[in-house]
C-alpha positions as CSV (number, residue, x, y, z in Angstrom):
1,X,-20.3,-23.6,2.8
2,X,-22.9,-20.7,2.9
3,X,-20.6,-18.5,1.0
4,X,-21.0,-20.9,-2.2
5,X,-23.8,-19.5,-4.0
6,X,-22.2,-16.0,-3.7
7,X,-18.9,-16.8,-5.5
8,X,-18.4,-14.5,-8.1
9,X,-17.6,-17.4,-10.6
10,X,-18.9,-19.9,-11.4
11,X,-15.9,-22.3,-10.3
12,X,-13.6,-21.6,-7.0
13,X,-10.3,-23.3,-6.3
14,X,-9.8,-25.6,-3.5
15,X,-7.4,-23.0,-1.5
16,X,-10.3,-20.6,-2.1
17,X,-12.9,-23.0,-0.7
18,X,-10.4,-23.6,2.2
19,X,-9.9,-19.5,3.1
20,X,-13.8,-18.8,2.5
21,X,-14.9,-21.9,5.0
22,X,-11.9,-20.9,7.5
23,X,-13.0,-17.4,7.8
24,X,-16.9,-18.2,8.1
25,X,-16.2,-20.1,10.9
26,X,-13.5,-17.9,12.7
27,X,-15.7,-14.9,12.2
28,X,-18.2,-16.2,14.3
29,X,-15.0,-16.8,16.7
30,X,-13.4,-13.0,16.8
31,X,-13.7,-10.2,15.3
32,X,-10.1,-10.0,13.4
33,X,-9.4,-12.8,11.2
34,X,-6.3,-13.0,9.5
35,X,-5.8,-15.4,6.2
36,X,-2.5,-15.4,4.3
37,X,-2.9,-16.9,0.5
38,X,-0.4,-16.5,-1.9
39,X,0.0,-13.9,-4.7
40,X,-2.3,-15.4,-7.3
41,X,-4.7,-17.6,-5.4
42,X,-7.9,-15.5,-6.5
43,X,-8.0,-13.2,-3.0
44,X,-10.3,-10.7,-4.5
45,X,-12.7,-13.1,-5.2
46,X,-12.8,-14.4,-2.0
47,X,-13.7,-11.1,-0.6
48,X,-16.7,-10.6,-3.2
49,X,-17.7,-14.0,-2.0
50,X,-17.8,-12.8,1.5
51,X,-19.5,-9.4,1.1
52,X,-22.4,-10.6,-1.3
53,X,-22.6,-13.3,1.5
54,X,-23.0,-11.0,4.3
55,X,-25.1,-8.7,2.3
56,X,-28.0,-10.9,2.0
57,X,-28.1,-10.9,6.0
58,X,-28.4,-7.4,5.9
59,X,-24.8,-6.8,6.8
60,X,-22.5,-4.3,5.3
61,X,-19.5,-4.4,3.8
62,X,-16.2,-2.5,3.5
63,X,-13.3,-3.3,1.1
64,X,-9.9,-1.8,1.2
65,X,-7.6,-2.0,-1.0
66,X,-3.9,-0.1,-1.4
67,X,-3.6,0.8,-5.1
68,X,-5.8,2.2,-7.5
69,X,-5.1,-0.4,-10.2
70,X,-6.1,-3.1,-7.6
71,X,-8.8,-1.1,-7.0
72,X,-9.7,-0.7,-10.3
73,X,-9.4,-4.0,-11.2
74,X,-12.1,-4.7,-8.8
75,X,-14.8,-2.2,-10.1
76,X,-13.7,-4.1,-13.6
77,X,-14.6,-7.7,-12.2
78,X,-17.6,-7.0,-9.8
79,X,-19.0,-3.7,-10.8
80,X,-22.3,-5.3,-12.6
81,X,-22.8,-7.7,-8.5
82,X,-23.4,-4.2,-7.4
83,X,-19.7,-3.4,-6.2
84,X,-19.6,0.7,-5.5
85,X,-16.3,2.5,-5.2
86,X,-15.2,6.2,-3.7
87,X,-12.2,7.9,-4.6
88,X,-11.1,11.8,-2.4
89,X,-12.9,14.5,-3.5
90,X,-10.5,15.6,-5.7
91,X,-10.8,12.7,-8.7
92,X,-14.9,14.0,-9.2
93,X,-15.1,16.8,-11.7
94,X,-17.7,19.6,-10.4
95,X,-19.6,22.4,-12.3
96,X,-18.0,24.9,-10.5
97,X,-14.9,24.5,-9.7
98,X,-12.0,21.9,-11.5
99,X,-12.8,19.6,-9.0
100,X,-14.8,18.9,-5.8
101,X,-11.6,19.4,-4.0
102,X,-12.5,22.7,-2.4
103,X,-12.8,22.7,1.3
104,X,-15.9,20.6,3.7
105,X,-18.4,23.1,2.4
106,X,-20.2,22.7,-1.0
107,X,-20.6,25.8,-3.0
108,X,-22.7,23.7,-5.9
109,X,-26.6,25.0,-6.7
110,X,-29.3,22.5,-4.9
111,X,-30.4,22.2,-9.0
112,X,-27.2,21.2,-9.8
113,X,-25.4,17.3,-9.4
114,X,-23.0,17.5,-7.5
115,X,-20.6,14.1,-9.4
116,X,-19.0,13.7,-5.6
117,X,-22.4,13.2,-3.8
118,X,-23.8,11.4,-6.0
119,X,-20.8,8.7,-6.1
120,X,-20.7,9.2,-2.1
121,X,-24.9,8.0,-1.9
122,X,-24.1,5.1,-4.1
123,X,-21.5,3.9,-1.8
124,X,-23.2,4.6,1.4
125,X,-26.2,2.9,0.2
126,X,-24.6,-0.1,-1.8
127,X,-24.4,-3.6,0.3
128,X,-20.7,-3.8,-0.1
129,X,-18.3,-0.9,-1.3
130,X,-14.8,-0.6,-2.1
131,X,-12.1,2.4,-1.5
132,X,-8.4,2.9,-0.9
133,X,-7.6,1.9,3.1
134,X,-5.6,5.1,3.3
135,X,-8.9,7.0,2.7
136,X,-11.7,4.8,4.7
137,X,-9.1,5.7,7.8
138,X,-9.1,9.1,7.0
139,X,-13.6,8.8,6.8
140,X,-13.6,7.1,9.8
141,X,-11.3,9.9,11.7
142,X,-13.0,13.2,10.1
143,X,-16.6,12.4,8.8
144,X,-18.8,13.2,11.9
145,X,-21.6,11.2,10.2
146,X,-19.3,8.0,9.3
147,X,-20.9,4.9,10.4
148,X,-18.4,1.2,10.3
149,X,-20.2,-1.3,8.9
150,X,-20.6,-4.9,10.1
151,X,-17.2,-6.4,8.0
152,X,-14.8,-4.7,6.8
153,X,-12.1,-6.4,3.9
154,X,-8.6,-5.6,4.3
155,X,-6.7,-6.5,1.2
156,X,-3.1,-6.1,1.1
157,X,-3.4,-5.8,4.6
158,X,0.9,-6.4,5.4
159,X,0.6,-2.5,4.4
160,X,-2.1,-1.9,6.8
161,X,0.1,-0.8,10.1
162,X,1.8,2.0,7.9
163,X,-1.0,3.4,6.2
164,X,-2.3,3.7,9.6
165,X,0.4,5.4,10.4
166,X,0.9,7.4,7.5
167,X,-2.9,9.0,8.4
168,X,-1.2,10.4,11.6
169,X,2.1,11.6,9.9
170,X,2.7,15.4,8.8
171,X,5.8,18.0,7.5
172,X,6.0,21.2,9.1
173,X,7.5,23.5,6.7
174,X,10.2,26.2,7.0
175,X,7.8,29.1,5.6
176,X,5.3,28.3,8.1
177,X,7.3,28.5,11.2
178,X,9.1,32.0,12.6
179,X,12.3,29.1,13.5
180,X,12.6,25.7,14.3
181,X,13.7,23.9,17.4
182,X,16.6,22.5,18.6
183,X,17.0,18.5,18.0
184,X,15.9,17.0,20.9
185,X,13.4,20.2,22.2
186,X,10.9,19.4,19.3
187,X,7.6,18.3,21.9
188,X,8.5,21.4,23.9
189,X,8.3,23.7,20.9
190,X,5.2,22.2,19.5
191,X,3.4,22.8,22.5
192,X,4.8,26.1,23.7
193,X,5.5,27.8,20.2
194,X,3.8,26.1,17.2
195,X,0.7,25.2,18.2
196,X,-0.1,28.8,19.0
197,X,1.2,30.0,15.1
198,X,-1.0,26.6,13.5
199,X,-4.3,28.3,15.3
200,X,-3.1,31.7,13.9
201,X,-3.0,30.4,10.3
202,X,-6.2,28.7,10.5
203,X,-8.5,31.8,11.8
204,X,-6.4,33.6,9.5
205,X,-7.3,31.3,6.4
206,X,-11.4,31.0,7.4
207,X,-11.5,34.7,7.9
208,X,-9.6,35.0,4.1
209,X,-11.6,31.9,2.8
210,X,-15.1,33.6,4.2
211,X,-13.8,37.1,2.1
212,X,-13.1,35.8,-1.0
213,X,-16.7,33.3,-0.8
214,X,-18.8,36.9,0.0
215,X,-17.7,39.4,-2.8
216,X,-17.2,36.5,-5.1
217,X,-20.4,36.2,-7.4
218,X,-21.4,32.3,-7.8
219,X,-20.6,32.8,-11.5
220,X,-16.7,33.4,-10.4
221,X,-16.6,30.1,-8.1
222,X,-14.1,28.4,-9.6
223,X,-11.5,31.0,-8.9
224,X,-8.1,29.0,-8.2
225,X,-7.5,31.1,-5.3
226,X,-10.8,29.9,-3.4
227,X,-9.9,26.7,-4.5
228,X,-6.3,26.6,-3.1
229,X,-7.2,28.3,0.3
230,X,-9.3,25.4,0.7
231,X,-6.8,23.0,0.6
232,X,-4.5,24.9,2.3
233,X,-7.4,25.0,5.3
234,X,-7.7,21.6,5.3
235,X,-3.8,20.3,5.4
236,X,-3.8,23.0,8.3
237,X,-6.6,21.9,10.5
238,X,-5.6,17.7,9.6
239,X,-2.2,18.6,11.3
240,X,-3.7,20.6,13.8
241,X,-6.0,17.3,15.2
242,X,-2.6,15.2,14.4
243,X,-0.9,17.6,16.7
244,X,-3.5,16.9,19.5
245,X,-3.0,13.5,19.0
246,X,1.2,13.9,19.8
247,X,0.6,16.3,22.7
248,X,-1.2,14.0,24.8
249,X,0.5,11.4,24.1
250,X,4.5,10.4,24.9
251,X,6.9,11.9,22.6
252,X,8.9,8.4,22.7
253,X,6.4,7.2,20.3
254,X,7.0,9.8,17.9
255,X,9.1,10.3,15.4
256,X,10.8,13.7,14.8
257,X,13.1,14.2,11.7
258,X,14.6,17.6,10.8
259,X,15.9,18.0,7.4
260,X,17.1,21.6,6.1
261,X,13.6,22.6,5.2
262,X,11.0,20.8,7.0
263,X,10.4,18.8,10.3
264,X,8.8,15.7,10.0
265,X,6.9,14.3,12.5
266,X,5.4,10.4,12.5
267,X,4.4,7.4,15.0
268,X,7.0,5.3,15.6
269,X,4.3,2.2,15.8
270,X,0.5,2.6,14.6
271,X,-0.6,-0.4,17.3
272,X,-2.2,2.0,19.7
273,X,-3.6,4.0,16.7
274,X,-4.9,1.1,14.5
275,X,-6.1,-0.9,17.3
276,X,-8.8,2.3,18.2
277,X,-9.2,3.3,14.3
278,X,-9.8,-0.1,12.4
279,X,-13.1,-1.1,14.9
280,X,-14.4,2.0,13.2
281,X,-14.4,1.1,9.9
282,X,-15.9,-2.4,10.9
283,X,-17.3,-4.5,13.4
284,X,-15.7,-7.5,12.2
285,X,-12.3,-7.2,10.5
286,X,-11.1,-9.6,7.6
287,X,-7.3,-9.3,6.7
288,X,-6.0,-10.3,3.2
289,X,-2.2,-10.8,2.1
290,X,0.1,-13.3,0.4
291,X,2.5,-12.0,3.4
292,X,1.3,-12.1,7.0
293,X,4.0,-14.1,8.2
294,X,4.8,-13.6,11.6
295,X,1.1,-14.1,13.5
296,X,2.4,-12.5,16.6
297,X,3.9,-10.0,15.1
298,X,1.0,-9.0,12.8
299,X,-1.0,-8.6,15.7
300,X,1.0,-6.5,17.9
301,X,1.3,-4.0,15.3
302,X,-2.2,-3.6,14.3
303,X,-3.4,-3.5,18.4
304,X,-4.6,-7.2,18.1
305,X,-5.1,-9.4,21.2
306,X,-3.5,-12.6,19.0
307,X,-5.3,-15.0,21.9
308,X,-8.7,-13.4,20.4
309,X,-7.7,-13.3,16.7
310,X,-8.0,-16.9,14.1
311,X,-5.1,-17.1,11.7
312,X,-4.5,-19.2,8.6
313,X,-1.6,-19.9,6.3
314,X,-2.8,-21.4,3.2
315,X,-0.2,-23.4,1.2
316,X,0.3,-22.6,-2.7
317,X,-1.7,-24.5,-5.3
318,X,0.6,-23.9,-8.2
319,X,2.9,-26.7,-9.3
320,X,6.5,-25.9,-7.7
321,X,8.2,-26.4,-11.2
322,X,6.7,-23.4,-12.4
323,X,7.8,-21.0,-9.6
324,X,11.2,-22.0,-9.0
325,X,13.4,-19.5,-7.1
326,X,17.2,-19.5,-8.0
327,X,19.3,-18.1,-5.4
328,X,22.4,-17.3,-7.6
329,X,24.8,-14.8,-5.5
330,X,26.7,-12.7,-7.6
331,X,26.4,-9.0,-6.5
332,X,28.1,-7.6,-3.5
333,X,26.1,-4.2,-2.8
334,X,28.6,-2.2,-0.7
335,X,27.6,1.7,0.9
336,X,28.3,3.2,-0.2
337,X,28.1,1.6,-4.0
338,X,31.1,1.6,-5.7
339,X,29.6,1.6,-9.6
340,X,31.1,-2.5,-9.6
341,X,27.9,-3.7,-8.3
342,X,26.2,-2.3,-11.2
343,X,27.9,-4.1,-13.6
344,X,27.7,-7.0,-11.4
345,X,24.4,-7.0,-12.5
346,X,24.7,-6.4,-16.0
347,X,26.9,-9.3,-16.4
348,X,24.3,-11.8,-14.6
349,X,21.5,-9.9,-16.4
350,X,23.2,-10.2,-20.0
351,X,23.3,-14.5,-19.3
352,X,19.7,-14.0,-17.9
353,X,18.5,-12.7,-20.7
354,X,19.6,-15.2,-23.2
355,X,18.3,-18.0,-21.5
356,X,15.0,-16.1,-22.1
357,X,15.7,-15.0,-25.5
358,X,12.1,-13.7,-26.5
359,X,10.6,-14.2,-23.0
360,X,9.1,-10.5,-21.5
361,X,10.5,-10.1,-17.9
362,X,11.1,-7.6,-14.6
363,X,14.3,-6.9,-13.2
364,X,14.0,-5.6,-9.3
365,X,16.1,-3.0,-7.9
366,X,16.2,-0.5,-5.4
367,X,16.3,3.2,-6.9
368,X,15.9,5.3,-9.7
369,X,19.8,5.8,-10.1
370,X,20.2,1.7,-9.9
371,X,17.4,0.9,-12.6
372,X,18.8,4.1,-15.1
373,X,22.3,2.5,-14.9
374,X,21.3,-0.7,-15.1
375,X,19.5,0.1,-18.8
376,X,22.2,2.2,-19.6
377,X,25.4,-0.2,-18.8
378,X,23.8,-3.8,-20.0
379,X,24.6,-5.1,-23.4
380,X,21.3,-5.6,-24.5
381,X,18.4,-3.2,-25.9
382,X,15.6,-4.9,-24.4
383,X,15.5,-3.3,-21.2
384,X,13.6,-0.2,-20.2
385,X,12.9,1.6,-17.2
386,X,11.0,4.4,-15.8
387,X,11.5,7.9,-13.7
388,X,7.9,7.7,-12.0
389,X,4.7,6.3,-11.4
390,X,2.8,8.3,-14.4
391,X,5.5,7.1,-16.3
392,X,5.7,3.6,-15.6
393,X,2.0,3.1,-16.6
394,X,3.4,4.1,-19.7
395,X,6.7,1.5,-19.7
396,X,4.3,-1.1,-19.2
397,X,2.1,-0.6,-22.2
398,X,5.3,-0.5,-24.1
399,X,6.5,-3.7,-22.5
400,X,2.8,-5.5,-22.9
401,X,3.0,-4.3,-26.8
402,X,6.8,-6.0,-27.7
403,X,7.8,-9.0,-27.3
404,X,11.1,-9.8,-25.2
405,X,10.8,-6.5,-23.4
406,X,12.0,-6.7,-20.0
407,X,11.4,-3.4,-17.3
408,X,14.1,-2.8,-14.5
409,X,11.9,-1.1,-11.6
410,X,12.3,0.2,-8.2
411,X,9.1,0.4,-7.5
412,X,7.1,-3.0,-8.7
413,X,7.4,-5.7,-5.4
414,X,3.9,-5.2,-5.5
415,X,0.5,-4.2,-6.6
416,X,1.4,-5.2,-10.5
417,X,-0.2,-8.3,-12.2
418,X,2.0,-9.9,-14.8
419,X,0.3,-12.7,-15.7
420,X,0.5,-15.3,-18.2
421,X,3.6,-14.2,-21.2
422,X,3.4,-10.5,-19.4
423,X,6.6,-12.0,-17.5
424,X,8.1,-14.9,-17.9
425,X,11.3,-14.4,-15.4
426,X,11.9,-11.8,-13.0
427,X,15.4,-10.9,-11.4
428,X,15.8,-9.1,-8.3
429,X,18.5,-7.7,-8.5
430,X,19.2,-6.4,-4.8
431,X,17.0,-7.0,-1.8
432,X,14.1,-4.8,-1.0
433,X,15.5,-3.7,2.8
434,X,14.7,-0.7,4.3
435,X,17.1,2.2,4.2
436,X,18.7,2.8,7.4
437,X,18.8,6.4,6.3
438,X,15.6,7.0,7.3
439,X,15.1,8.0,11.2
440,X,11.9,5.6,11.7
441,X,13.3,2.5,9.8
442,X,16.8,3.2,11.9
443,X,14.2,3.6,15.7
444,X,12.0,0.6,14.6
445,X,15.2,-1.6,14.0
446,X,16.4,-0.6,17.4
447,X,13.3,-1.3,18.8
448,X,12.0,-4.8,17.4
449,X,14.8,-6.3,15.0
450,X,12.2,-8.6,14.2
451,X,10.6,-5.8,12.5
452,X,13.2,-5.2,9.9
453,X,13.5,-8.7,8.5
454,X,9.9,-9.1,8.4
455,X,9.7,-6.2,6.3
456,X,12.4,-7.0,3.9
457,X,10.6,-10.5,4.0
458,X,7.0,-9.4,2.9
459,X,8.5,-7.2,0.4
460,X,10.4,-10.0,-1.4
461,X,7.5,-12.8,-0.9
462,X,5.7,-9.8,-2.7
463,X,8.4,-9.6,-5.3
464,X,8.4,-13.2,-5.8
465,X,4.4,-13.5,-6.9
466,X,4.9,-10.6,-9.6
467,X,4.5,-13.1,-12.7
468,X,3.0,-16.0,-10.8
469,X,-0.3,-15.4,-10.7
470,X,-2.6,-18.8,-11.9
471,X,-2.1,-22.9,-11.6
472,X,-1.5,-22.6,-15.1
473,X,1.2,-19.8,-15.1
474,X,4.5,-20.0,-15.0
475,X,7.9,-17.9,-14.4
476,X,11.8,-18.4,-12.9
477,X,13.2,-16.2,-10.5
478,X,16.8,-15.7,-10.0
479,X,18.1,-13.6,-6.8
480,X,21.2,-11.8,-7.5
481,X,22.0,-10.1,-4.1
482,X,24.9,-11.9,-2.3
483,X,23.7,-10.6,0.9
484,X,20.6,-13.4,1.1
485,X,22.1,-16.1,2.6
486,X,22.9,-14.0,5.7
487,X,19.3,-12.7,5.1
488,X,17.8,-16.2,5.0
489,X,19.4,-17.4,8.2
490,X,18.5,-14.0,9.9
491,X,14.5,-14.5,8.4
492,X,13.6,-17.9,7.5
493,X,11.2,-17.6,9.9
494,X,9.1,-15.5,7.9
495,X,9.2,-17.2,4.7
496,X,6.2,-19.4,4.4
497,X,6.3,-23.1,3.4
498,X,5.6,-22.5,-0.2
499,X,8.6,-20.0,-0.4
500,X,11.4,-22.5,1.1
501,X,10.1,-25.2,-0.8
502,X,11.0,-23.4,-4.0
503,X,14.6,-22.1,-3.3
504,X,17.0,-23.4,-5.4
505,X,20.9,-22.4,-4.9
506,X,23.0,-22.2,-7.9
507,X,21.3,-24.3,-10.4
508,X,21.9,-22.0,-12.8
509,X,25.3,-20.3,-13.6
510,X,24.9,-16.5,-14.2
């Protein structure tokens, strides 16, 4: 119970109490602790608990997070308990140039602040600091002086194996290359061939970079030129230390996808990456999600030893009546679509809706093209929808504003907070699976089936906790998508207890 007099509040919630004392006693256990809580329970809480905890033992503390809204929400709640955030380079305005996005070297006077070190001292020196996990991997991979700390926080770590993997990921483009190689030839011609032209193109941009920084007066710094060759110098010299990376290891574990103007290249699993990266970020390592279902399986991809790792499923502490999960299945999706699934869904929607006549809500679906002819073919002007992620900011303000406003989105299973009369009822509409189109989705369900419907899992569980989010909260959910009962007996397995116990089939006729 150490942790108590470091709660950010001044009450916790049982659960809370149960994940804090679980993971003070496994961390002096193993260094990778892995608690599942559901969407809700007060998570981030639980980590400012932890790091104020370990900061008055002199121990540092990293906290990840995958959005900047989460992360933002953070630095809202825990900014004034000495909470210090760091954003890229590129989010810092700078005296000379639009931003500090211009390259490793700093062209700013010695007189003059420089906004990104400044922000960058405040987080090194603060007890416990917070950034996106995408960007701590990328510090602990490039900065030469980047030091882990003693914990590092994982939240919404279920993303964590693919940001990990998205770090070592990069597109070779047709305008960079003389021609490209045969499917199948790819590791040969990156060795033989493009390596070679990637060195070319980086002397070739240093010697142009060092040109333009000579006859250039300091007064004409913030030339856009300068400013783009140093990004194009540092994509060039990420992918050429990715490209190392691929050359020494086995091509099997790469990914290579030609389309007509670009090759893509990515790791087919992140375990051997993650399992050398995340130590460098911290000694001890704390993972947060409401979907880590799956121990075994959470481990192997992150480069875990599970015999070595504690693990804890806490149980939901809201009352089951007020996150009931119909499972009404009236859509058929077909590939490919046939336009009749659509209004499949307009029909169940257009019942939905009146049996939540001024109630705001979220329909789920799977692209752009689904959630535009979804607005467009219901029989109802309460729905709206979005073309991006700019944009959907937007939506949301408009849906926050009006009553009885209900968004259809593709892109919403997770990182959005629709609490209290924000969302009363949530639809999803088709279920979140990967598309088989894409060449590493299609080589990971060949090679660990497992994978795929713990994927499409998370992502639902995720979908699920939307408009859920306190013991006093409450929303319905109704599942449209025919194809879950094949789903469910396929990936029960990785539905946790409070999930199951909250499926309901066909109590309600849509």
């Amino acid at each position: 119970m150490l942790w108590q007099p470091f709660f950010p509040f001044p009450e916790w919630r049982p659960s809370q109490a149960d994940g804090l004392d679980f993971i003070c006693k496994g961390i002096t256990e193993a260094d990778d602790i892995l608690l599942e809580a559901p969407t809700g329970i007060g998570k981030s809480a639980m980590a400012i608990a932890l790091a104020q905890f370990a900061g008055s033992i002199n121990a540092g503390t990293y906290i990840s997070t995958t959005t900047l809204s989460l992360e933002t929400q953070y630095m809202k709640d825990f900014a004034e308990l000495g909470l210090r955030q760091l954003h890229a380079k590129s989010h810092y305005p700078c005296p000379n140039y639009r931003s500090c996005d211009v390259g490793s070297r700093c062209h700013c006077k010695e007189e003059t602040p420089c906004s990104y070190k400044v922000a960058r001292a405040e987080f090194d020196e603060a007890d416990f600091s917070i950034a996106n996990a995408a960007y701590l991997c990328t510090c602990a991979r490039f900065v030469k002086t980047w030091e882990p700390r003693e914990i590092a926080i994982f939240d919404e770590a279920h993303t964590l194996h693919d940001v990990v993997a998205d770090g070592y990921s990069f597109n070779i483009f047709q305008d960079e290359v003389e021609f490209f190689p045969t499917e199948g030839s790819e590791p040969n011609w990156l060795k033989q061939h493009y390596a070679f032209w990637l060195d070319v193109q980086i002397r070739e941009l240093q010697e142009e970079l060092d040109e333009n920084t000579q006859r250039m007066n300091f007064a004409k710094l913030s030339d856009p030129e300068l400013q783009r060759l140093c990004r194009k110098l540092e994509r060039a010299e990420a992918k050429q230390k990715n490209l190392h990376r691929i050359l020494q290891d086995d091509p099997d574990n790469w990914i290579f996808d030609q389309q007509p103007d670009r090759l893509s290249i990515s790791p087919l699993w992140a375990t051997p990456l993650a399992a050398t990266l995340l130590p460098r970020i911290g000694a001890k390592r704390i993972y947060l999600s409401a979907t880590l279902p799956g121990f075994q399986h959470q481990c192997r991809y992150l480069g875990i030893d599970p015999q070595k790792a504690r693990f804890l499923a806490l149980p939901s502490p809201f009352p089951l009546e007020h996150r009931l999960i119909h499972v009404c299945s009236t859509v058929k999706w077909k590939y490919p679509s046939t336009g009749t699934e659509i209004a499949s869904v307009c029909r169940a929607l257009e019942k939905i809706l009146k049996l939540h006549p001024t109630d705001r809500g979220i329909v789920h679906v799977s692209s752009y093209y689904q959630a535009r002819e979804v607005v467009q073919q219901c029989r109802s002007n309460r729905l709206i929808t979005h073309e991006n992620a700019r944009d959907k900011d937007i939506r949301l303000e408009e849906m926050f504003a009006r009553p009885g406003v209900v968004l259809v989105s593709p892109s919403s299973h997770e990182g959005l907070d629709l609490y209290g009369d924000r969302s009363r009822f949530q639809v999803i509409a088709k279920l979140p699976f990967a598309s088989l189109g894409d060449k590493r989705v299609k080589r990971r369900m060949d090679a660990d089936k497992n994978w795929y419907h713990l994927h499409t899992a998370q992502k639902f569980i995720q979908a699920v906790g939307r408009s859920i989010r306190s013991d006093s909260d409450y929303a319905t959910t109704y599942v449209l998508d025919a194809a879950f009962d094949g789903f469910y007996n396929r990936a029960s397995q990785f539905f946790p207890e409070y999930i199951l116990e909250a499926l309901r089939v066909q109590e309600v006729n849509v």
